[in-house]
C-alpha positions in Angstrom: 11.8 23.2 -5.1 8.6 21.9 -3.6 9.1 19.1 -0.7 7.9 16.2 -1.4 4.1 14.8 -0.3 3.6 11.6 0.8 0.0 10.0 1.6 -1.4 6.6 2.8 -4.6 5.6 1.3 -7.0 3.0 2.8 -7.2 1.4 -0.4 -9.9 -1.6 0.5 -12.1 2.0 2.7 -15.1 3.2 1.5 -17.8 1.7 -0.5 -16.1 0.6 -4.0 -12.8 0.0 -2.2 -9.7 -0.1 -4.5 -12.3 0.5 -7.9 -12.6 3.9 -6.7 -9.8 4.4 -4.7 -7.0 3.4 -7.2 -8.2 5.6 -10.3 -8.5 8.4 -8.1 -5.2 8.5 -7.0 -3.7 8.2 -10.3 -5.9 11.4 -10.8 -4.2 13.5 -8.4 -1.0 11.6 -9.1 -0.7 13.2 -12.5 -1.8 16.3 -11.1 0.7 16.9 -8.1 4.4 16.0 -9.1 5.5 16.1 -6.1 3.5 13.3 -4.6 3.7 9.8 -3.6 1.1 7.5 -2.8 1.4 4.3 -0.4 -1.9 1.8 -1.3 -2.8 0.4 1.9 -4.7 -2.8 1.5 -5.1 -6.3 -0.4 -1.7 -6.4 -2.5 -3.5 -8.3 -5.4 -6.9 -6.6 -5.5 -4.5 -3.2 -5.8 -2.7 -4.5 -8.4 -5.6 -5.8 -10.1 -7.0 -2.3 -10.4 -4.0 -0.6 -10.9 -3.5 -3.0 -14.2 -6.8 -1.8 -15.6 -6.0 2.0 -16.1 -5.9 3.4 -19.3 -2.3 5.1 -19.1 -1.1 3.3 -16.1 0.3 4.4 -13.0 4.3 5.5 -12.6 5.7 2.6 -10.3 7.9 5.0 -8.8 5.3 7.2 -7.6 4.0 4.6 -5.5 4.1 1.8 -3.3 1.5 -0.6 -1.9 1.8 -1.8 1.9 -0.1 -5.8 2.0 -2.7 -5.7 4.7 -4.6 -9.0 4.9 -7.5 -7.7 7.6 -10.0 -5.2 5.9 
């Protein structure tokens, strides 16, 4: 049995923050089955982005840690 894989994304990094990051994860998500994300960022702009995906996102496949400073 594979272990399981657990990453922390910068979810507000990069230059489209969470509209880039959040879709991508859910990406690799379906394609590793092992793996659990934790969304680091603004809780509400995650979960604004996670709402928008087509198929959604299994809830127990990740978790979002609030950080207010970006």
């Amino acid at each position: 049995m594979a272990q399981d894989i657990i990453i922390a994304l910068d979810a507000m990094g990069g230059d489209f923050g969470p509209s880039v990051v959040v879709p991508s994860a859910n990406q690799i998500l379906a394609e590793v089955p092992n793996l659990h994300v934790i969304f680091v960022g603004d809780e509400a702009s995650i979960k604004q982005h996670l709402s928008k995906l087509n198929r959604g996102m299994d809830r127990h496949r990740y978790t979002i840690q609030h950080a207010s400073q970006k």
